[in-house]
VOPAGU-2260 file (C-alpha; in pm, 1 decimal, decimal comma):
REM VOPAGU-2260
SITE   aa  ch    i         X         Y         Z
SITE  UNK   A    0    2093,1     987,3   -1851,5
SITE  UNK   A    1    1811,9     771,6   -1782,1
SITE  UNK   A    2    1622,1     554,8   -2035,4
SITE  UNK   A    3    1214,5     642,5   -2084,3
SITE  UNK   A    4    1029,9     368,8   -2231,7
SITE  UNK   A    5     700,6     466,5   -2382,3
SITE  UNK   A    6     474,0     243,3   -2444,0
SITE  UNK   A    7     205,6     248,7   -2670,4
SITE  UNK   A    8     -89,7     -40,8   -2843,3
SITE  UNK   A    9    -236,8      44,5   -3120,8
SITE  UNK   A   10    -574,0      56,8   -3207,3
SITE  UNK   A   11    -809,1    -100,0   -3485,0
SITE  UNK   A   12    -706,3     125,1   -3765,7
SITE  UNK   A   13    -328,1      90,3   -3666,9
SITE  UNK   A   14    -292,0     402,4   -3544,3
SITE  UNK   A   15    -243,2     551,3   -3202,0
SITE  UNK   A   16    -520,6     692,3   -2988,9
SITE  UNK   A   17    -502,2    1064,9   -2856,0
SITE  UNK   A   18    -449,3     941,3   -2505,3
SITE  UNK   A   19    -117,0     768,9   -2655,0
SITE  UNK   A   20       5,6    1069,0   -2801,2
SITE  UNK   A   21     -42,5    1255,4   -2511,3
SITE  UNK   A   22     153,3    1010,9   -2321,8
SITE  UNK   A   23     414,3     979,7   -2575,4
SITE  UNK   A   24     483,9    1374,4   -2532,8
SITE  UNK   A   25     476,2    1367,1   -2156,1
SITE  UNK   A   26     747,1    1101,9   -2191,5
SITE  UNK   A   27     933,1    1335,1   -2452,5
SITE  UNK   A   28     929,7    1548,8   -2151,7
SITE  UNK   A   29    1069,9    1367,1   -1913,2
SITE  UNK   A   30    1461,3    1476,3   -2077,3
SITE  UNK   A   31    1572,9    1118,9   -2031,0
SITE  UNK   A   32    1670,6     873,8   -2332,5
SITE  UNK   A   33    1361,3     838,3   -2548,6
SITE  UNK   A   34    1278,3     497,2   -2622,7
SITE  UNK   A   35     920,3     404,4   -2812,6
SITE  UNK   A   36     808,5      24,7   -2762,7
SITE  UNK   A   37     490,7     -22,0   -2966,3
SITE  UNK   A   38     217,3    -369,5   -2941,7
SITE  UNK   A   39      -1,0    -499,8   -3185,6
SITE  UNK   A   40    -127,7    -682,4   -3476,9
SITE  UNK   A   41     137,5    -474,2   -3688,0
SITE  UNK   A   42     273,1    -121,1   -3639,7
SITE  UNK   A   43     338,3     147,6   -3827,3
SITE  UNK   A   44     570,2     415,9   -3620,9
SITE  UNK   A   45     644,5     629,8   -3947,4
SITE  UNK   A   46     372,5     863,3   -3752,7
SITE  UNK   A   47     557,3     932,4   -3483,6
SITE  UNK   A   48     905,3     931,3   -3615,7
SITE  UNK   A   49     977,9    1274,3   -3531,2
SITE  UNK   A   50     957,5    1251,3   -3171,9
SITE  UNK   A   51    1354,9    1201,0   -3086,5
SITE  UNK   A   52    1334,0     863,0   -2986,8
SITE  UNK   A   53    1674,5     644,5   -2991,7
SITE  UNK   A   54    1476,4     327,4   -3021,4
SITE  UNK   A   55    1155,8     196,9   -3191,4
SITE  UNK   A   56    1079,3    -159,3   -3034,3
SITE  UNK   A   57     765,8    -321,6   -3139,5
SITE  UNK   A   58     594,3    -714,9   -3043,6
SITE  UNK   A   59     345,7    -773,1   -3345,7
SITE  UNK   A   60     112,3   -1086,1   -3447,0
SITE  UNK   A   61    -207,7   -1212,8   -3434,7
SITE  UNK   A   62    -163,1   -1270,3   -3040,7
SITE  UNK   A   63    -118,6    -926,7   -2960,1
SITE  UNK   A   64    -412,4    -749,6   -3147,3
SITE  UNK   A   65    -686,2    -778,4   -2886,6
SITE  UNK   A   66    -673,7    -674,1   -2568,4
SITE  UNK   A   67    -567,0    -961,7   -2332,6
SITE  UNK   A   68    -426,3    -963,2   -1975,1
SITE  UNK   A   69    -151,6   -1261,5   -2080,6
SITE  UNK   A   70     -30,3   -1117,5   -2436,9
SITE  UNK   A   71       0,1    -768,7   -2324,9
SITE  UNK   A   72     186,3    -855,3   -1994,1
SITE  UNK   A   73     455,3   -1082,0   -2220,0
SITE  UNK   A   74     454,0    -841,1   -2440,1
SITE  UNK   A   75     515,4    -538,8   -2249,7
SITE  UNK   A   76     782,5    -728,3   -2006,7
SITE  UNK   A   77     983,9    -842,3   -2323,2
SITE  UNK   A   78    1005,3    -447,2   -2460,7
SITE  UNK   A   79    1063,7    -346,8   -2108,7
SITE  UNK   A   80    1325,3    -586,6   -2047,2
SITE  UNK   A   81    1450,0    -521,2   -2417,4
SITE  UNK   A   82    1456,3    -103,0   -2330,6
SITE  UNK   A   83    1609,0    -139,2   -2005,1
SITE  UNK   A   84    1455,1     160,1   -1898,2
SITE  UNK   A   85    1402,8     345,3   -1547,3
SITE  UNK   A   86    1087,1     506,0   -1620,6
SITE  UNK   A   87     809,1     388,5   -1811,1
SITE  UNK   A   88     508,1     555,9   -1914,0
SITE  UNK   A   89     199,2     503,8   -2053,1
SITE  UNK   A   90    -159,6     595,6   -2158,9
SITE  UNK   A   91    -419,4     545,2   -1855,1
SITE  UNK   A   92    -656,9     305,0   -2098,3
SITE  UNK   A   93    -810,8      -9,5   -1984,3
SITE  UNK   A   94    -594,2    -219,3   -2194,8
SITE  UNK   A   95    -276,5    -116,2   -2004,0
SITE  UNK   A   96    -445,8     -59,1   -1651,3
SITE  UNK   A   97    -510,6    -370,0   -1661,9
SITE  UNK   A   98    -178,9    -507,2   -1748,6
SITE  UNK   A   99     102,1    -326,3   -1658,7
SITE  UNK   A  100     113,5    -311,3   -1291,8
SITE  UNK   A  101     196,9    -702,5   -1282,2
SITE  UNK   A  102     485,2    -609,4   -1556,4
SITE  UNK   A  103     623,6    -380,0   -1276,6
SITE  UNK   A  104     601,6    -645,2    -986,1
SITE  UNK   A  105     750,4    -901,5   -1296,6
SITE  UNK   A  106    1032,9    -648,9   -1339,1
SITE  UNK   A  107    1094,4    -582,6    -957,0
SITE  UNK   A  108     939,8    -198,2    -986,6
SITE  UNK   A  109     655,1     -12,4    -903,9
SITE  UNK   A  110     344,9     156,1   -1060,1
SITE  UNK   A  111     117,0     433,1   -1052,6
SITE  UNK   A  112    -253,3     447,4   -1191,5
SITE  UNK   A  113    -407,2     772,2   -1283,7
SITE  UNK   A  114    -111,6    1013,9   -1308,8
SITE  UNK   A  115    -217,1    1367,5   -1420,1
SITE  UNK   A  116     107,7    1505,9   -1438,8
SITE  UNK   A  117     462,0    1437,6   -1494,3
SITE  UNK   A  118     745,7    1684,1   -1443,7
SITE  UNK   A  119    1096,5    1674,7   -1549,1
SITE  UNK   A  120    1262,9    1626,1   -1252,0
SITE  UNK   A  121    1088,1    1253,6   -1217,6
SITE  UNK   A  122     792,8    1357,5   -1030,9
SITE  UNK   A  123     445,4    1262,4   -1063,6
SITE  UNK   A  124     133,5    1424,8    -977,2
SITE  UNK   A  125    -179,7    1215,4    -858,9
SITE  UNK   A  126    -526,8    1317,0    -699,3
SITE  UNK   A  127    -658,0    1131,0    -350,1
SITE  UNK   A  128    -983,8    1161,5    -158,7
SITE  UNK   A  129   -1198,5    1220,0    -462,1
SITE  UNK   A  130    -989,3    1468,6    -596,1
SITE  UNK   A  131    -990,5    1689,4    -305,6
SITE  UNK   A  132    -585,2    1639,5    -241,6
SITE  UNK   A  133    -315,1    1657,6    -491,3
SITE  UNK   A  134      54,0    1449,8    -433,0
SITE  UNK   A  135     342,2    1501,5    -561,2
SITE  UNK   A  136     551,5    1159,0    -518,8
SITE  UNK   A  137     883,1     979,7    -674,7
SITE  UNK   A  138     980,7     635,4    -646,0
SITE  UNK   A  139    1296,7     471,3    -591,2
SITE  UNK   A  140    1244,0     134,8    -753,4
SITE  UNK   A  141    1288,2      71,6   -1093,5
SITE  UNK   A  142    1120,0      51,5   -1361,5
SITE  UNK   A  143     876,8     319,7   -1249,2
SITE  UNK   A  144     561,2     237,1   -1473,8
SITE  UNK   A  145     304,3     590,0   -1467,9
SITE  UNK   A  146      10,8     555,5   -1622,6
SITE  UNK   A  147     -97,7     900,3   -1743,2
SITE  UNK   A  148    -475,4     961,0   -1753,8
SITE  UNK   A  149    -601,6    1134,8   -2076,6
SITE  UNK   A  150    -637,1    1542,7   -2118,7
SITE  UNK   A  151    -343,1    1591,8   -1868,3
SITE  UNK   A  152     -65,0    1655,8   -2157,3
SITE  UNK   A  153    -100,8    1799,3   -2548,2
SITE  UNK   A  154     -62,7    1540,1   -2804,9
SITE  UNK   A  155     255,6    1462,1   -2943,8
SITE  UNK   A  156     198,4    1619,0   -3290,9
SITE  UNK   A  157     564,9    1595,3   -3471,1
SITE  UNK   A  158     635,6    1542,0   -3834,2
SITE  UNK   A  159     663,7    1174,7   -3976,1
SITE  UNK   A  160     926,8    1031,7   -4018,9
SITE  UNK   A  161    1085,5     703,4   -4143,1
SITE  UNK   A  162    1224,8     484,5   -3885,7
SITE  UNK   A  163    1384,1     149,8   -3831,7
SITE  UNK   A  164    1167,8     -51,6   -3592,1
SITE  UNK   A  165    1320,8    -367,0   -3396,2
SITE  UNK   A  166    1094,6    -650,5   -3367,1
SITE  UNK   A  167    1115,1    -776,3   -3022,6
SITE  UNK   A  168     985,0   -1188,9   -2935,4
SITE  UNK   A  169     756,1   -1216,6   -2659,8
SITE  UNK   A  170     645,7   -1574,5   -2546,3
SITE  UNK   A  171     284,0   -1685,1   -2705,6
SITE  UNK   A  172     247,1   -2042,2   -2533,2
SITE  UNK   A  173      -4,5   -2071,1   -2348,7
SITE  UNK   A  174    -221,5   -1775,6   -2445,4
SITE  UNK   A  175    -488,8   -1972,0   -2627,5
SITE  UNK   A  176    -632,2   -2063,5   -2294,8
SITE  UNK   A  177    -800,1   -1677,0   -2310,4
SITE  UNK   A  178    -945,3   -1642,0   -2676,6
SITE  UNK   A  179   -1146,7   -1299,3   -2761,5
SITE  UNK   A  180   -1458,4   -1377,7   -2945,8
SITE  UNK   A  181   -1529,6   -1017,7   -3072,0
SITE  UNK   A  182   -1647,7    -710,8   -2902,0
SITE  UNK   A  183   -2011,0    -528,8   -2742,2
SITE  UNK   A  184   -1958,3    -175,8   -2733,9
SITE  UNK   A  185   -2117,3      81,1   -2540,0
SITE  UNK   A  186   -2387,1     287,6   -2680,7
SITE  UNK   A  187   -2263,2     638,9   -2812,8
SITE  UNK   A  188   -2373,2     985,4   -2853,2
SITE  UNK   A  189   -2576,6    1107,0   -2588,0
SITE  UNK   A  190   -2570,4     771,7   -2363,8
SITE  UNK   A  191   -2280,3     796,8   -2250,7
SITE  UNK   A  192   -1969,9    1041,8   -2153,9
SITE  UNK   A  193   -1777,0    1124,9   -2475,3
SITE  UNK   A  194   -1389,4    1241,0   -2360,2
SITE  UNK   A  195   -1361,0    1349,4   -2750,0
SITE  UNK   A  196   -1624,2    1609,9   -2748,3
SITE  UNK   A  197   -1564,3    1953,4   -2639,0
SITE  UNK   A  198   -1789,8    2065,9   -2436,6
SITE  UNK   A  199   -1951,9    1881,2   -2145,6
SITE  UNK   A  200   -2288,1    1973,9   -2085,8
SITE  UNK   A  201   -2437,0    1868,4   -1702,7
SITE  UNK   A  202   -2830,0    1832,1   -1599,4
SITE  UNK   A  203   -2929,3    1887,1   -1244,5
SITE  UNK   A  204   -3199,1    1836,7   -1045,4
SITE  UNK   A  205   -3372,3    2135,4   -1111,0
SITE  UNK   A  206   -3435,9    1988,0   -1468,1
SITE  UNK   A  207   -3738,8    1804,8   -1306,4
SITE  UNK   A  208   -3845,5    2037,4   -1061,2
SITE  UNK   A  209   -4167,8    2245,2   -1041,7
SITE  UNK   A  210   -4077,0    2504,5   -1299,3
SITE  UNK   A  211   -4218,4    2883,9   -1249,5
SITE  UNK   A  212   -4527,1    2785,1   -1384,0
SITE  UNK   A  213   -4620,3    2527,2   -1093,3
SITE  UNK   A  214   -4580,7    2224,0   -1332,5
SITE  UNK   A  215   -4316,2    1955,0   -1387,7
SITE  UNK   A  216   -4209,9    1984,0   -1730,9
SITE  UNK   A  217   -3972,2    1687,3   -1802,2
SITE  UNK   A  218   -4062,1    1637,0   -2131,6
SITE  UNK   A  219   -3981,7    1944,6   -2242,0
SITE  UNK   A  220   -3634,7    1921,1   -2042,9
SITE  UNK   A  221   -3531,1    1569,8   -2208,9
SITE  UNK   A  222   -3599,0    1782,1   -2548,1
SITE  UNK   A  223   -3425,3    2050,0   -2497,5
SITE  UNK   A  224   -3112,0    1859,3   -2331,4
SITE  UNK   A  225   -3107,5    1620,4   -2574,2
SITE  UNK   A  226   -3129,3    1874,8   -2889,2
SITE  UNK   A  227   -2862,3    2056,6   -2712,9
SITE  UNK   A  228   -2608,3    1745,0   -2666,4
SITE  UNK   A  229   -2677,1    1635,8   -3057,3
SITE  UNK   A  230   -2628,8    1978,6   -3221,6
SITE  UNK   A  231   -2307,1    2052,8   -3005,5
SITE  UNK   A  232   -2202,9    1720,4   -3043,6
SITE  UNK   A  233   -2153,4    1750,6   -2697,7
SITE  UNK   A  234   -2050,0    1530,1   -2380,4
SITE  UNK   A  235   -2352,6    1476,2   -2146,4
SITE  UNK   A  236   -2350,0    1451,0   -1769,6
SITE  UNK   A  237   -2570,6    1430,7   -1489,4
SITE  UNK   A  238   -2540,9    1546,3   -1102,5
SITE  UNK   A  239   -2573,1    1292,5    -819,1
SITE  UNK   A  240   -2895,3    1451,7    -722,5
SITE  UNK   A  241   -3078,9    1387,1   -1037,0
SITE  UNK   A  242   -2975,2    1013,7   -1136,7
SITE  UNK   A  243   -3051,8     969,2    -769,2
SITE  UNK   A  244   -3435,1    1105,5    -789,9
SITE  UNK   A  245   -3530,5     789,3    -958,2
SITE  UNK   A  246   -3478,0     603,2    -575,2
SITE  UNK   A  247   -3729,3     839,3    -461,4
SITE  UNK   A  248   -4046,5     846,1    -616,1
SITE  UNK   A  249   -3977,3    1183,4    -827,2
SITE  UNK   A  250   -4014,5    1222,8   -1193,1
SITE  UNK   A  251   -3715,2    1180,2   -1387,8
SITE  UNK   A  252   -3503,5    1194,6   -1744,7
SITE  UNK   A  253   -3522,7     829,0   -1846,8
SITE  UNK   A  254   -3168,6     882,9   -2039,3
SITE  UNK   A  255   -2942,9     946,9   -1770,2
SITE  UNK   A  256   -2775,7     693,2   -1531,5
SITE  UNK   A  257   -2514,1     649,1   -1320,8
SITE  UNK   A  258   -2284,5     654,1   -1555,8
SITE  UNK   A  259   -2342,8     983,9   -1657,9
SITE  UNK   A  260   -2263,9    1055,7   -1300,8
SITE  UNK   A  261   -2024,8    1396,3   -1298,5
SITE  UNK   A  262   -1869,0    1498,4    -944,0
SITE  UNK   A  263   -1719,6    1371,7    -595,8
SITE  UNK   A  264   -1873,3    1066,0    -654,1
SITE  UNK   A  265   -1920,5    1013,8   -1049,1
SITE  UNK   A  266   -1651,5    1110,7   -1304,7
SITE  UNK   A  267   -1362,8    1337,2   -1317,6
SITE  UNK   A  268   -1421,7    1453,6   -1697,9
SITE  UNK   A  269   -1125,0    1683,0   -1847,9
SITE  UNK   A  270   -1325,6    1836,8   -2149,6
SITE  UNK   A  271   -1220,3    2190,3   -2275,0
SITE  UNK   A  272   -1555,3    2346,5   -2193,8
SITE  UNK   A  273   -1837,6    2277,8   -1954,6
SITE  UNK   A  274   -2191,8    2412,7   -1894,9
SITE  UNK   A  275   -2353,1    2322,8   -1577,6
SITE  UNK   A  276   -2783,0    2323,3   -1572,2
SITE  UNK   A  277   -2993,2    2345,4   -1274,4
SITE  UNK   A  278   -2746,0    2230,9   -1039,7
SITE  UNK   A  279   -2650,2    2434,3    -705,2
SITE  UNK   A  280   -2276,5    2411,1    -743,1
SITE  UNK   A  281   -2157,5    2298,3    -438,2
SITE  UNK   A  282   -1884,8    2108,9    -349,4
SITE  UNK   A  283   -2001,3    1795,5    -441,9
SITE  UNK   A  284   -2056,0    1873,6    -791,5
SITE  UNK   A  285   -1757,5    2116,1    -804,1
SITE  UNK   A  286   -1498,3    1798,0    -733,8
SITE  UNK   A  287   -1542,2    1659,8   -1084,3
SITE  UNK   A  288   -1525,7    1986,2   -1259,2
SITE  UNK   A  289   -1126,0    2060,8   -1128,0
SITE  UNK   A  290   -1008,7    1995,3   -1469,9
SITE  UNK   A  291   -1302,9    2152,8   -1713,0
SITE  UNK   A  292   -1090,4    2454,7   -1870,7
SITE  UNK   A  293   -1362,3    2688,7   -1902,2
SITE  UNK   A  294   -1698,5    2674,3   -1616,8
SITE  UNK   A  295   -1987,7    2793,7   -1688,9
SITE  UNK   A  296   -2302,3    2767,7   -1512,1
SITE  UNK   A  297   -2722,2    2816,3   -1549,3
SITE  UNK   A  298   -2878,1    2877,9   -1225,6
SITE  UNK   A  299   -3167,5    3114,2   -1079,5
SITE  UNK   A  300   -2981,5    3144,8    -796,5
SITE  UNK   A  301   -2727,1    3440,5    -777,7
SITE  UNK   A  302   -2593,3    3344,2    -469,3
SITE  UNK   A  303   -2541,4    2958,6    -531,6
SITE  UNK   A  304   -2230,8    2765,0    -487,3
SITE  UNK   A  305   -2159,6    2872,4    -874,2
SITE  UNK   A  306   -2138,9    3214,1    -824,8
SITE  UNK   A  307   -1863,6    3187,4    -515,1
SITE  UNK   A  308   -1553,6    3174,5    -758,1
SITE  UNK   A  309   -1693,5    2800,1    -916,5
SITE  UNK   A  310   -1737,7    2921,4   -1240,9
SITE  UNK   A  311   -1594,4    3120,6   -1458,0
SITE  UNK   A  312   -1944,3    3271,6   -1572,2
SITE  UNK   A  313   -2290,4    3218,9   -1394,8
SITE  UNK   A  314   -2583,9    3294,8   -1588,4
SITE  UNK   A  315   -2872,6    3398,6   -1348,5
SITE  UNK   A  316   -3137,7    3267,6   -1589,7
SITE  UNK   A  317   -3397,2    3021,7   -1672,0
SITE  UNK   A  318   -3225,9    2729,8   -1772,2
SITE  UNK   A  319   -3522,1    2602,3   -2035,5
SITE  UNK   A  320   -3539,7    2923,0   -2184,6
SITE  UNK   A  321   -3170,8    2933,3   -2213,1
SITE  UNK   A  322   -3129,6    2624,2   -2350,7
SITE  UNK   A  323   -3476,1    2689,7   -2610,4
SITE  UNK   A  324   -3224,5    3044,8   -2764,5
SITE  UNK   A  325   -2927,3    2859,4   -2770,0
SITE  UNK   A  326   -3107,3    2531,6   -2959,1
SITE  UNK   A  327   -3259,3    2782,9   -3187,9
SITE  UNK   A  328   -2900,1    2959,5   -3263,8
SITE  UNK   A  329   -2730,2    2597,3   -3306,5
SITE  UNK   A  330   -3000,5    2516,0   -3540,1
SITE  UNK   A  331   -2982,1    2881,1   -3747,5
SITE  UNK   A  332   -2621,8    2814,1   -3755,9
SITE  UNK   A  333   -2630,9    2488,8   -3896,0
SITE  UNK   A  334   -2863,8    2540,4   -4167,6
SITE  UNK   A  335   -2661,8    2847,6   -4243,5
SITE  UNK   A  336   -2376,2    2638,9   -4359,0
């Protein structure tokens, strides 16, 4: 029976992300021998005892709390060479992107980057050509390190348990010639794309078009998208068309950017809901929405790209007085409680 290594860093709070979880249970999934190799400042596996694993590995210290290309590398080589395993899997986070394809060329393997699904009989599933064609590939050399990119597996949600964890030695010479000073982190909220939230809300250019009334109402749009994306706690997006209006002349919503860019060439979001606004549907916005669970769409249009099997409701409708009712009903609803 082969040996699956999962590996696993731990965040501020000691803990292990959601993406981690959901890696741990693809791995669970794999029917090999479970191993669990865990990095950072100190663990804590009693979380996750339940999940069946043989071994619990772990490479704590000071060294191996921050994010670093050297400590994580020695650290993830020592486990790996400590689990001897075939197949090893992890989360798809920056952290381990950036670290764990040299551990397979240090280990004489191979690795895969954004993995969206792993199947018992060893094979991995991967998108190409902006998501537009899925592979299904194996790999003969060993260790096979798969990074699995988040919302592709349900968290591993077991019972704790107590476990004996073995401290493995990594080599920590040398590493003072990186030092992290501290961190800058990205603005929240309704700057930027939010994986946690649960619904995914996207503006299109129509946001800043002449509305019926012959005017361009784009204060009234940033107000209503914005009281939307608060209230839902939502995830906010932004078609190609609309970051893009900026480059031409045309009025715009000063709060999106390319970051908030959703679709063949933006982001490939994986939220559990998604409402598009004002945008035409077509292909080019359709490519990031593969893995949305539940489409829906706002659009005046009956016979737009949305309404050819894209979404899995259109609403022919005025998208500002859509969004007005629904702002009112978040806001009944939350002085209700």
């Amino acid at each position: 029976m082969a040996i699956v290594l999962f590996l696993g860093h731990t965040e501020a709070d000691g803990g292990l992300a959601k993406g981690a979880l959901e890696a741990l249970e693809a791995a669970r999934g794999l029917g090999g021998e479970l191993v669990v190799g865990l990095v950072g400042a100190s663990v804590d596996a009693a979380a996750i005892g339940g999940c069946g694993a043989a071994r619990f590995l772990a490479v704590t210290g000071a060294a191996f709390a921050v994010p670093r290309y050297a400590s994580d590398a020695a650290a993830a080589e020592a486990i790996a060479r400590a689990a001897g395993a075939e197949v090893i899997v992890a989360a798809q986070t920056s952290r381990w992107a950036r670290a764990l394809p040299g551990v397979a060329h240090r280990l004489g393997g191979a690795a895969d980057s954004h993995v969206t699904s792993l199947s018992a009989d060893g094979a991995a599933g991967r998108w190409y050509y902006r998501q537009r064609i899925e592979a299904v590939q194996r790999r003969s050399a060993k260790p096979w390190v798969v990074l699995l990119e988040g919302g592709c597996a349900p968290a591993y949600s077991g019972a704790p348990a107590a476990v004996s964890v073995e401290s493995i030695e990594a080599p920590v010479s040398g590493l003072e010639r990186t030092v992290v000073e501290g961190y800058r982190s990205a603005q929240t909220g309704e700057q930027t794309i939010n994986p946690e939230a649960k619904v995914l809300f996207v503006a299109g250019a129509g946001w800043t078009k002449k509305q019926k009334d012959g005017q361009v109402r784009t204060g009234e749009a940033e107000e209503l998208i914005l009281g939307f994306v608060r209230k839902a706690k939502a995830s906010l997006g932004s078609s190609k068309s609309l970051v893009d209006l900026s480059g031409e002349g045309h009025a715009v919503l000063p709060f999106l950017t390319h970051l908030h860019q959703v679709g063949q060439t933006g982001s490939t979001p994986r939220h559990a809901k998604g409402l598009a606004t004002c945008c035409h549907g077509e292909e080019p916005h359709v490519v990031g929405w593969r893995f949305i669970q539940e489409r829906r769409a706002v659009n005046l249009d009956g016979n737009c790209g949305w309404a050819r099997g894209k979404a899995d409701v259109l609403y022919v409708a005025d998208a500002f007085e859509v969004m007005r009712k629904v702002n009112e009903l978040l806001g009944a609803a939350a002085a209700g409680a």
